[in-house]
PyMOL Python script that loads the backbone (N, CA, C, O; Angstrom):
from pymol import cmd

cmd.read_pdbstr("""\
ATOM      1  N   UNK A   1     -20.431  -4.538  -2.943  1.00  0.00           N
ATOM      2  CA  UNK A   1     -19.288  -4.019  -3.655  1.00  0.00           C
ATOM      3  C   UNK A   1     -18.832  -5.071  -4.655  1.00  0.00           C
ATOM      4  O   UNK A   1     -18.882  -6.287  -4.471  1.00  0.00           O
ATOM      5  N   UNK A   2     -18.325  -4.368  -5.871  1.00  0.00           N
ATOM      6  CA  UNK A   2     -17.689  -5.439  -6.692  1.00  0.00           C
ATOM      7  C   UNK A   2     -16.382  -5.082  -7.166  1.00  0.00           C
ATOM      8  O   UNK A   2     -16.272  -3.859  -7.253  1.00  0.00           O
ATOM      9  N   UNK A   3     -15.651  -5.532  -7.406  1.00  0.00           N
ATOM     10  CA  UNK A   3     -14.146  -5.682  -7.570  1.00  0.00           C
ATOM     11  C   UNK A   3     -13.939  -6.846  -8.320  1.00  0.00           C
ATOM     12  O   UNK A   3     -14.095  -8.006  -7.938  1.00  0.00           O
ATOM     13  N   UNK A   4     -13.472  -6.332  -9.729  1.00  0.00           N
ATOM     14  CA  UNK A   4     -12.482  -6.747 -10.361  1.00  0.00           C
ATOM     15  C   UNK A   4     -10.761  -7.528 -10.226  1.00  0.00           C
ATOM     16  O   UNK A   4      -9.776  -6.831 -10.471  1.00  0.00           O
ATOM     17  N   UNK A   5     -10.607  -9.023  -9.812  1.00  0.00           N
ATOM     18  CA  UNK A   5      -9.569  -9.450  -9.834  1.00  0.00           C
ATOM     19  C   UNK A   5      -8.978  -9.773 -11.017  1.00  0.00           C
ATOM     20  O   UNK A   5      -9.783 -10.277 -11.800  1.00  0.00           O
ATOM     21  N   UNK A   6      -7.661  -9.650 -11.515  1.00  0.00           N
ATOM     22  CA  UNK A   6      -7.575 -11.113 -12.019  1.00  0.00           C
ATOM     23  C   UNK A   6      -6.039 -11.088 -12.287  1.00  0.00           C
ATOM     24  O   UNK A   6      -5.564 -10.103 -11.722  1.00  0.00           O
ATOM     25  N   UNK A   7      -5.003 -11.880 -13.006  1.00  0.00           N
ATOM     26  CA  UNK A   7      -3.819 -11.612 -13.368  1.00  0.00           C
ATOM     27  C   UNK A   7      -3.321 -11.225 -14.065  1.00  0.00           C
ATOM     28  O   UNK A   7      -3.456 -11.485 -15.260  1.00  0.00           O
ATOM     29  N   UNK A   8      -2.367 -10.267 -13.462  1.00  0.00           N
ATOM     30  CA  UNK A   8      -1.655  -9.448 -13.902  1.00  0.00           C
ATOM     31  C   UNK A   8      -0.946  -9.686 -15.772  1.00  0.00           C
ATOM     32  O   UNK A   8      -0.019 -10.492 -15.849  1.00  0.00           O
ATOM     33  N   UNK A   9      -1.264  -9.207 -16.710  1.00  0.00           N
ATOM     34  CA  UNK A   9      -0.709  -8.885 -17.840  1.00  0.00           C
ATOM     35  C   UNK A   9       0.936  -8.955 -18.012  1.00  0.00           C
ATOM     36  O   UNK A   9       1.459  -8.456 -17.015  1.00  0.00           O
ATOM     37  N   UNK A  10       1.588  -9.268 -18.657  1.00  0.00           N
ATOM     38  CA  UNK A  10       3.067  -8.775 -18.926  1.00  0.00           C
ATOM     39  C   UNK A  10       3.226  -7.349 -19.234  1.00  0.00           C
ATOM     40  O   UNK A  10       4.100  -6.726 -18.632  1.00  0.00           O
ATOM     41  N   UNK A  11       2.338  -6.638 -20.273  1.00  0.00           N
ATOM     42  CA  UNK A  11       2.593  -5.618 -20.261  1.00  0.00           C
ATOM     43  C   UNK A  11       1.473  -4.544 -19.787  1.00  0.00           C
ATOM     44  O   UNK A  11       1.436  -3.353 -20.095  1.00  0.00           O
ATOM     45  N   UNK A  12       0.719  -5.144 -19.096  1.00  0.00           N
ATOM     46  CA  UNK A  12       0.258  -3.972 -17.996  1.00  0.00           C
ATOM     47  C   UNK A  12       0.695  -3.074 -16.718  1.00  0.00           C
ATOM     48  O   UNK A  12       1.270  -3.613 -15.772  1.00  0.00           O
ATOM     49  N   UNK A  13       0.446  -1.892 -16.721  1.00  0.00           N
ATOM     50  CA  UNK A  13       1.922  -0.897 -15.871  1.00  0.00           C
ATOM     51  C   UNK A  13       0.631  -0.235 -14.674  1.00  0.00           C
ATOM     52  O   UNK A  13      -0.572  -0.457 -14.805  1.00  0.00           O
ATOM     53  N   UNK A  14       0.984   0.238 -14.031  1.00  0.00           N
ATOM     54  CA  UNK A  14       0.271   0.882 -12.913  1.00  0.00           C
ATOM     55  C   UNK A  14      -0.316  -0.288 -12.054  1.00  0.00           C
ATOM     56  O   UNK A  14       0.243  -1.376 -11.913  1.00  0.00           O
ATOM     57  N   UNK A  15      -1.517   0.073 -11.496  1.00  0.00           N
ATOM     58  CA  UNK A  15      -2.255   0.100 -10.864  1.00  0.00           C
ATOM     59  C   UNK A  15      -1.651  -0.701  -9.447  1.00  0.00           C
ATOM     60  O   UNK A  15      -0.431  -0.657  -9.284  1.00  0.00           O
ATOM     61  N   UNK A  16      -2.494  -1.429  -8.425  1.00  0.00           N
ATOM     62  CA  UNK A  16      -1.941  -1.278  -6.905  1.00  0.00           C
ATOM     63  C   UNK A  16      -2.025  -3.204  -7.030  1.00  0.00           C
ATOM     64  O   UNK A  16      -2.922  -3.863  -7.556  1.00  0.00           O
ATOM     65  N   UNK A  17      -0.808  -3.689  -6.375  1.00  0.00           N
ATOM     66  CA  UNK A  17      -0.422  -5.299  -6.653  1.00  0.00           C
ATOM     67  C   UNK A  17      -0.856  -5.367  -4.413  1.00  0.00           C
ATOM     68  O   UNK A  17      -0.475  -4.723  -3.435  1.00  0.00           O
ATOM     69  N   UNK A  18      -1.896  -6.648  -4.684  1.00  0.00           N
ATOM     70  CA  UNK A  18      -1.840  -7.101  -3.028  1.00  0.00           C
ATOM     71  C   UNK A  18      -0.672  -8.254  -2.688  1.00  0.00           C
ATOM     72  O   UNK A  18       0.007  -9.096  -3.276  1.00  0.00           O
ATOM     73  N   UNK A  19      -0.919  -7.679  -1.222  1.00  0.00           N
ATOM     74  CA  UNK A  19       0.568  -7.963  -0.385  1.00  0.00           C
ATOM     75  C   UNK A  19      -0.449  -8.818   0.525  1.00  0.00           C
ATOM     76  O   UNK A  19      -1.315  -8.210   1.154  1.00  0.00           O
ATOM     77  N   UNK A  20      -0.352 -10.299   0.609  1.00  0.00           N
ATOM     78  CA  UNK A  20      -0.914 -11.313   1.155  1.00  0.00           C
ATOM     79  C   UNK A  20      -0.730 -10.478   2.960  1.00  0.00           C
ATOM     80  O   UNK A  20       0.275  -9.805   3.191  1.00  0.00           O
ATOM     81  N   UNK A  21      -1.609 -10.633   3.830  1.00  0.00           N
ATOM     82  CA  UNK A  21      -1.418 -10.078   5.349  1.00  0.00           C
ATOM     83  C   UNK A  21      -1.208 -11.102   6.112  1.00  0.00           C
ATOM     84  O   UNK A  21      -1.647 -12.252   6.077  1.00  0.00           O
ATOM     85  N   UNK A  22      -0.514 -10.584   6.782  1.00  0.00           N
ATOM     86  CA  UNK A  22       0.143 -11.508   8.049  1.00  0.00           C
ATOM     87  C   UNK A  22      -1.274 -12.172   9.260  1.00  0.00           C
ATOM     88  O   UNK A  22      -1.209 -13.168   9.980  1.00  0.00           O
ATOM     89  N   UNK A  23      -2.281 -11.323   9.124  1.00  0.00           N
ATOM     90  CA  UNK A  23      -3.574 -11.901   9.912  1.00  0.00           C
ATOM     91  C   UNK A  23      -4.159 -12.661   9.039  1.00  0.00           C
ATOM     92  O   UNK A  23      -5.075 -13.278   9.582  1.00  0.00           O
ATOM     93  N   UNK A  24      -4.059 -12.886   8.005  1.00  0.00           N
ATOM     94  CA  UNK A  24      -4.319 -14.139   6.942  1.00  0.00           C
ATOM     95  C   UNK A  24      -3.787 -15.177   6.616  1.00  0.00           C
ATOM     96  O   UNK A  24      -4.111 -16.239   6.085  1.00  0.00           O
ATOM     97  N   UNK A  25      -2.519 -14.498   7.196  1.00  0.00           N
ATOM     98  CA  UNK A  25      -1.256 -15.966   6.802  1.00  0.00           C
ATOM     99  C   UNK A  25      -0.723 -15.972   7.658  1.00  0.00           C
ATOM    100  O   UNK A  25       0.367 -15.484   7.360  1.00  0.00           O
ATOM    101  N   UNK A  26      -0.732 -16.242   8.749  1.00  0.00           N
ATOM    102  CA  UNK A  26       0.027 -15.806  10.220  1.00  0.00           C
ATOM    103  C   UNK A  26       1.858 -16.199  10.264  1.00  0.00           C
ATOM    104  O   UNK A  26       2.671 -15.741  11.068  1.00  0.00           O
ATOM    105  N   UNK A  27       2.190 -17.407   8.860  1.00  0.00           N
ATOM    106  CA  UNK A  27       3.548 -17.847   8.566  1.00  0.00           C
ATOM    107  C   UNK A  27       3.648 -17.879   7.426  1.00  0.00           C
ATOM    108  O   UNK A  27       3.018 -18.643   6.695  1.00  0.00           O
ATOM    109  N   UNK A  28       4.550 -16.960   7.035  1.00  0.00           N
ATOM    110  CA  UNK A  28       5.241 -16.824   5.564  1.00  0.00           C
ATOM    111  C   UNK A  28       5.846 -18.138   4.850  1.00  0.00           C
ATOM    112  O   UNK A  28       6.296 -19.115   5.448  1.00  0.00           O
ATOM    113  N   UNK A  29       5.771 -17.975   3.509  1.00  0.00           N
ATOM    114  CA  UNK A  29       6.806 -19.288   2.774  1.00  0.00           C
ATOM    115  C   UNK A  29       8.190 -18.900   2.589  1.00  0.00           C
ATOM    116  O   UNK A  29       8.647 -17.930   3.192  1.00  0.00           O
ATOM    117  N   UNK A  30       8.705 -19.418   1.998  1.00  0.00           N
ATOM    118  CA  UNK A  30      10.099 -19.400   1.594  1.00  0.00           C
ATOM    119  C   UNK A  30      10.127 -18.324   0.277  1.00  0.00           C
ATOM    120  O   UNK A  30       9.632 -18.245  -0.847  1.00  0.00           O
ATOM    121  N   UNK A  31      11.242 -17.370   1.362  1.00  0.00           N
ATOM    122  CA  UNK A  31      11.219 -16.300  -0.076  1.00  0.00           C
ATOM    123  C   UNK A  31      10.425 -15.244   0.134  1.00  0.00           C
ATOM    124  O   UNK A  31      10.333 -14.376  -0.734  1.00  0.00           O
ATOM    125  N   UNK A  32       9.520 -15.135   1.685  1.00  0.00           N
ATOM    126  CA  UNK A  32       8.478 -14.117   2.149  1.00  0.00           C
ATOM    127  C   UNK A  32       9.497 -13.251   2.791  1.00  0.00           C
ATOM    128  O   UNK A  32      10.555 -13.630   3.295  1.00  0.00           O
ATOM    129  N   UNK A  33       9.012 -11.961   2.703  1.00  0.00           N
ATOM    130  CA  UNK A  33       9.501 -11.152   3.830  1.00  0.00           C
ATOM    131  C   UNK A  33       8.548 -10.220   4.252  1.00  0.00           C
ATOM    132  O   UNK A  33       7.747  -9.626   3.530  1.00  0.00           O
ATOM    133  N   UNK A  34       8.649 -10.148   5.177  1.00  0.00           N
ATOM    134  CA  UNK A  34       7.420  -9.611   6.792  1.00  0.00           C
ATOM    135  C   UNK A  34       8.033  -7.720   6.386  1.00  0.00           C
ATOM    136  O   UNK A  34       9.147  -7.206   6.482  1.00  0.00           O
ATOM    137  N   UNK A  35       6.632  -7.141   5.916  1.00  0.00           N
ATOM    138  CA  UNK A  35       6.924  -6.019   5.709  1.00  0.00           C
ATOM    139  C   UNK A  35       5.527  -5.504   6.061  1.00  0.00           C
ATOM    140  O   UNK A  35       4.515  -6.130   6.377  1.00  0.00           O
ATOM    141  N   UNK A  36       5.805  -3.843   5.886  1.00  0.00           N
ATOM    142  CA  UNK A  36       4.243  -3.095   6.812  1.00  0.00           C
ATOM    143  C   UNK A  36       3.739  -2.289   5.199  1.00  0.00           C
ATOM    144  O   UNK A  36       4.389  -1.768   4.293  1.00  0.00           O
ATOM    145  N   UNK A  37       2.377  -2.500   5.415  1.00  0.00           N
ATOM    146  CA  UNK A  37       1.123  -1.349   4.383  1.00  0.00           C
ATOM    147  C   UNK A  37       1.627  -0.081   4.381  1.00  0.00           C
ATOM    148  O   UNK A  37       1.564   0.582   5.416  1.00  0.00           O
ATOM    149  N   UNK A  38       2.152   0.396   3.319  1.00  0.00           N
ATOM    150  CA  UNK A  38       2.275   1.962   2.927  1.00  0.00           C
ATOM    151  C   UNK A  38       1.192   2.854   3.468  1.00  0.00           C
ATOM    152  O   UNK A  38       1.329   3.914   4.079  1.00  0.00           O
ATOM    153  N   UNK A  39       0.003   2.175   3.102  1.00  0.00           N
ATOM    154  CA  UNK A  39      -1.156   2.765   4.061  1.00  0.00           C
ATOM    155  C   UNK A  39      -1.750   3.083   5.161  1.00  0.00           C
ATOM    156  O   UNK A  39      -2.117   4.170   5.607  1.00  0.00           O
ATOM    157  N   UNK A  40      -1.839   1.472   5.762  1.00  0.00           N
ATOM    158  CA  UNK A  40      -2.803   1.355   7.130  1.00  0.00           C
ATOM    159  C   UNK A  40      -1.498   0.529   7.859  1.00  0.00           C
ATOM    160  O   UNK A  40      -1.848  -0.318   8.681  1.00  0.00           O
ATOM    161  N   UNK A  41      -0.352   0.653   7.690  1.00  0.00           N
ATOM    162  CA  UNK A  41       0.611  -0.298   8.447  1.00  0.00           C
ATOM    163  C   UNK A  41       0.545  -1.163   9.234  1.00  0.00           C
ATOM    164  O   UNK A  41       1.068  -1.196  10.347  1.00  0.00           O
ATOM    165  N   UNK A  42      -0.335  -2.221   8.550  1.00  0.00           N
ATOM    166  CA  UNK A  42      -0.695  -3.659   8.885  1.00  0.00           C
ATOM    167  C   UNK A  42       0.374  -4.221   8.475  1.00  0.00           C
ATOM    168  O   UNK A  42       1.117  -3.621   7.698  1.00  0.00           O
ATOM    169  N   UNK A  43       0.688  -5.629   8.972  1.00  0.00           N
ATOM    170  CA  UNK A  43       1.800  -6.309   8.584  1.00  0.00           C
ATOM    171  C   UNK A  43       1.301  -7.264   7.214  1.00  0.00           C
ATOM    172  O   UNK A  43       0.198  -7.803   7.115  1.00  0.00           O
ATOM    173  N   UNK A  44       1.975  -7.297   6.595  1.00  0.00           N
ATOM    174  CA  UNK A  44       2.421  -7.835   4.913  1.00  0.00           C
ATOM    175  C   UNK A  44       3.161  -8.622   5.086  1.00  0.00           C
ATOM    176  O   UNK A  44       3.867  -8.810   6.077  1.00  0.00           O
ATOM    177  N   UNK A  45       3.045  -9.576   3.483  1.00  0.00           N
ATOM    178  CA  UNK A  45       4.471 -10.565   3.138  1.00  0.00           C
ATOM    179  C   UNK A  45       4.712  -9.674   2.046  1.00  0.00           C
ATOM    180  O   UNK A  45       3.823  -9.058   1.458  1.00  0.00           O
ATOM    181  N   UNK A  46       5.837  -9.623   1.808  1.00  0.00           N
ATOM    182  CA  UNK A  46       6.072  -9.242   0.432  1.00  0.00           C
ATOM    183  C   UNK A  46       7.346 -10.347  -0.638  1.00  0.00           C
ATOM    184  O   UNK A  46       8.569 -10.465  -0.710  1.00  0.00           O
ATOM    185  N   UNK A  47       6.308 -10.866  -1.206  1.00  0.00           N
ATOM    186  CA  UNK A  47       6.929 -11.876  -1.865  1.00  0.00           C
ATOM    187  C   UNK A  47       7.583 -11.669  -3.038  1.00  0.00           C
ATOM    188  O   UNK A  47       7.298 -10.531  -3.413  1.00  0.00           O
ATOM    189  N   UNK A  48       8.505 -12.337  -3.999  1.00  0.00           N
ATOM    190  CA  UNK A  48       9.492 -12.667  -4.628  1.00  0.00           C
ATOM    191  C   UNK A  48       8.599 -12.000  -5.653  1.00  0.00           C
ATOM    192  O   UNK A  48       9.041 -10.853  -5.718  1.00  0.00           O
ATOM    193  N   UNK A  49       7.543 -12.110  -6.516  1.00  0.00           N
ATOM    194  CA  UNK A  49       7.071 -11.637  -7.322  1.00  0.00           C
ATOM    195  C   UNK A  49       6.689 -10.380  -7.430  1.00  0.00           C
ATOM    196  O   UNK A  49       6.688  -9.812  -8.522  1.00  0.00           O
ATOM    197  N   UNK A  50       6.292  -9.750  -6.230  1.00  0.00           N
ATOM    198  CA  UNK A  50       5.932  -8.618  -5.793  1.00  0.00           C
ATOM    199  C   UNK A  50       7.043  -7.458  -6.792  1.00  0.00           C
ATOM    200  O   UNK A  50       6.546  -6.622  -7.547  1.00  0.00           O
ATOM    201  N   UNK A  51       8.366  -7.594  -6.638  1.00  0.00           N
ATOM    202  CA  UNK A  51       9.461  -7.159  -7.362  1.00  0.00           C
ATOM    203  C   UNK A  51       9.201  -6.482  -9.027  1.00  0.00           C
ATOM    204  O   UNK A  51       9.472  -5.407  -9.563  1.00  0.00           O
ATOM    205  N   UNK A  52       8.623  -7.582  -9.402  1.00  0.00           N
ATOM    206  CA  UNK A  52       8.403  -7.713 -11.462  1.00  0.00           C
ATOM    207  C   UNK A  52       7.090  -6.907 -11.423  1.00  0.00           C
ATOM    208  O   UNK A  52       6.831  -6.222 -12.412  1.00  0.00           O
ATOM    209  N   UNK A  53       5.964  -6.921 -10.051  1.00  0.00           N
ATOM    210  CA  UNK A  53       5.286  -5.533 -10.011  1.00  0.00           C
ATOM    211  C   UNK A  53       5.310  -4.117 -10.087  1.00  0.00           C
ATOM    212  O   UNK A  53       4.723  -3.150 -10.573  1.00  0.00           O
ATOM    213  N   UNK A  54       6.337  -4.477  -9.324  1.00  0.00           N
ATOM    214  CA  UNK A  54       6.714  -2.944  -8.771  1.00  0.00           C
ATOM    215  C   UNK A  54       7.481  -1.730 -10.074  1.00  0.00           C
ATOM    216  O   UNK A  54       7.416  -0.519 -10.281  1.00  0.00           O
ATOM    217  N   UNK A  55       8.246  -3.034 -10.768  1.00  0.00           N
ATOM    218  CA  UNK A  55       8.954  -2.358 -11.666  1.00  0.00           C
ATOM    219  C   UNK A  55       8.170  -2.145 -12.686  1.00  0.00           C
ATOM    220  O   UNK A  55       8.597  -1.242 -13.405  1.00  0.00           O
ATOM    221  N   UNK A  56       7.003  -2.709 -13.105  1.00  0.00           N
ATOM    222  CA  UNK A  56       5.638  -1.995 -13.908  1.00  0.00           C
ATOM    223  C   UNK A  56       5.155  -1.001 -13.267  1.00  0.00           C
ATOM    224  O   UNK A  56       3.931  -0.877 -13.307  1.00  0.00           O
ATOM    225  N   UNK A  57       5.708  -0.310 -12.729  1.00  0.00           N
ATOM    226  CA  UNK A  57       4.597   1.037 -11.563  1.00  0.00           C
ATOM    227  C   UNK A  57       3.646   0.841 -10.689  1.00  0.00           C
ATOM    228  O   UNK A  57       2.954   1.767 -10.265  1.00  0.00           O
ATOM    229  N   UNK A  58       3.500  -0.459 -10.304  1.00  0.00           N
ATOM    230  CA  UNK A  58       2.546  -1.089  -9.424  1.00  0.00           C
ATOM    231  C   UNK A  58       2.736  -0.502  -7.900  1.00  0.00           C
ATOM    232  O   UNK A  58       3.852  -0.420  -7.387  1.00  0.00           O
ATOM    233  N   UNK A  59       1.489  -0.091  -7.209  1.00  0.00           N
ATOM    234  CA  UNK A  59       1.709   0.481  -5.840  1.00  0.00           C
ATOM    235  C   UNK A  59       1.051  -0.945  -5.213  1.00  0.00           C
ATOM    236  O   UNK A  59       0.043  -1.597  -5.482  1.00  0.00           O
ATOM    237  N   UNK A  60       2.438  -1.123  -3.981  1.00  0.00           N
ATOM    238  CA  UNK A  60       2.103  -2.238  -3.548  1.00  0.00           C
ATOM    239  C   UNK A  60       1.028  -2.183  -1.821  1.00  0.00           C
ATOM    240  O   UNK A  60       1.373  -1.709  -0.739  1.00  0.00           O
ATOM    241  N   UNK A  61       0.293  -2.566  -2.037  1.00  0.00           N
ATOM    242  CA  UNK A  61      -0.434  -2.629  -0.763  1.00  0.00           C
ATOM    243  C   UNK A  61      -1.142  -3.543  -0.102  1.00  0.00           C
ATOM    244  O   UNK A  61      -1.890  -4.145  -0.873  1.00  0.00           O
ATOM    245  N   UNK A  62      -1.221  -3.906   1.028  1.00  0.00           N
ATOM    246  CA  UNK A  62      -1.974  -4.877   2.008  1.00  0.00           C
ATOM    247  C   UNK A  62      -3.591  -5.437   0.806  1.00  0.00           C
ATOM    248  O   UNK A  62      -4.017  -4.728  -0.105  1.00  0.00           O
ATOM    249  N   UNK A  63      -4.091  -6.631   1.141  1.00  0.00           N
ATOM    250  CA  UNK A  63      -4.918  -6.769   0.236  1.00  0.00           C
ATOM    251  C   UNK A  63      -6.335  -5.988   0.214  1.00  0.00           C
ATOM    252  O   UNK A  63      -7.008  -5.783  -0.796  1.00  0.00           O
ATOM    253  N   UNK A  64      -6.709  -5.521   1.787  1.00  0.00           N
ATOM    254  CA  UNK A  64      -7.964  -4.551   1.620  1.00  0.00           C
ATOM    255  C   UNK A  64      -7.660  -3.400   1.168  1.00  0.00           C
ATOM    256  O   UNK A  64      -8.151  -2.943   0.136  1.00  0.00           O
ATOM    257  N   UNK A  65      -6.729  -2.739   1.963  1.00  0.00           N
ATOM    258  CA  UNK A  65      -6.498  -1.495   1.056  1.00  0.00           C
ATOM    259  C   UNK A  65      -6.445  -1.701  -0.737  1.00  0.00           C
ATOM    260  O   UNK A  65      -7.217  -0.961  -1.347  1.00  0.00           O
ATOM    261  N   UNK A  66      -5.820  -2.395  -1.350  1.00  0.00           N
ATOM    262  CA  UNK A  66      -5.629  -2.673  -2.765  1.00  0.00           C
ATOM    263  C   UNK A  66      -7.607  -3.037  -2.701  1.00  0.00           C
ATOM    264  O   UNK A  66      -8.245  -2.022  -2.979  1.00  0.00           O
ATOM    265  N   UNK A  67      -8.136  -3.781  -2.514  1.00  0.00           N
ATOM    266  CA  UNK A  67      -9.113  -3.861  -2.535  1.00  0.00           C
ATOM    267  C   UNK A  67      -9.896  -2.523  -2.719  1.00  0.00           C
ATOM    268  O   UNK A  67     -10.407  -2.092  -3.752  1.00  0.00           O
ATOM    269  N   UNK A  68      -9.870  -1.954  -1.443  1.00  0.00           N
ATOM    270  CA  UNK A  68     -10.408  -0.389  -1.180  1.00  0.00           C
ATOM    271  C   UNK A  68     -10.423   0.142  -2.488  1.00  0.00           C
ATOM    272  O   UNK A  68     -11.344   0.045  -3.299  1.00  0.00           O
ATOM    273  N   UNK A  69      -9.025   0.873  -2.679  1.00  0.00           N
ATOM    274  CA  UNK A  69      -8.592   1.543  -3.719  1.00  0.00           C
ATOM    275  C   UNK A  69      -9.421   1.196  -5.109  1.00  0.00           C
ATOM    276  O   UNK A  69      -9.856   2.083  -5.842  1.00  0.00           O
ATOM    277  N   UNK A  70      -9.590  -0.311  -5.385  1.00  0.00           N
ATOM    278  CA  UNK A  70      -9.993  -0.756  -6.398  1.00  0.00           C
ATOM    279  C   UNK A  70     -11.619  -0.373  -6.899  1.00  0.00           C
ATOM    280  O   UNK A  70     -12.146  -0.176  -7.994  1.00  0.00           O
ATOM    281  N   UNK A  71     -12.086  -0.384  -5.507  1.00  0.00           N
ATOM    282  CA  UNK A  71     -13.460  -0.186  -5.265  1.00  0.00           C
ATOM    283  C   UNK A  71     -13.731   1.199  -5.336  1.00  0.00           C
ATOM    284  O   UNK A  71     -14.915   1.505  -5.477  1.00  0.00           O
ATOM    285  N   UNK A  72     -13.065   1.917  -5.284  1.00  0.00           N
ATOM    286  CA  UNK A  72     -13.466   2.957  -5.057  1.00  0.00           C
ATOM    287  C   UNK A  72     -12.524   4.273  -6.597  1.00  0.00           C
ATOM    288  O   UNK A  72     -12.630   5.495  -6.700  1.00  0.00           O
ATOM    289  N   UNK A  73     -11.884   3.480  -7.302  1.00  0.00           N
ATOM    290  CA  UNK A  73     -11.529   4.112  -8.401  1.00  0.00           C
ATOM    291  C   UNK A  73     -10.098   5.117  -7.984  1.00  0.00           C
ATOM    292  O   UNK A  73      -9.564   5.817  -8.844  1.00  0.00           O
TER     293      UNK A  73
END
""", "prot")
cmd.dss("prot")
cmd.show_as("cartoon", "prot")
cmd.util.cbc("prot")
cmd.orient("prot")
């Protein structure tokens, strides 16, 4: 599989922003908050930036799912 990363644009709108997982990061930083996948309700951080996503139309999701999605169009 291949998937396309990279960072986010200022004025790019849509597509799905990853939410770092709590089985990856088992302790949040400062400014994290412990939230669940719209999807597969795995546990998430959802961080401070996550916000300036969202308000571009960004669907926020756990990083495989965003992965998934990506992969699969």
């Amino acid at each position: 599989m291949k998937v396309r990363i990279w960072p986010r644009g200022p004025k790019e709108i849509g597509g799905y922003a990853m939410m770092p997982m709590k089985k990856n990061i088992p302790v949040g930083r400062d400014g994290w908050e412990l939230t669940k996948c719209p999807e597969c309700r795995c546990e998430c951080w959802k961080t401070p930036l996550l916000s300036v996503v969202l308000q571009q139309g960004a669907i926020a999701l756990c990083s495989e799912c965003a992965m998934r999605k990506g992969a699969n169009g």
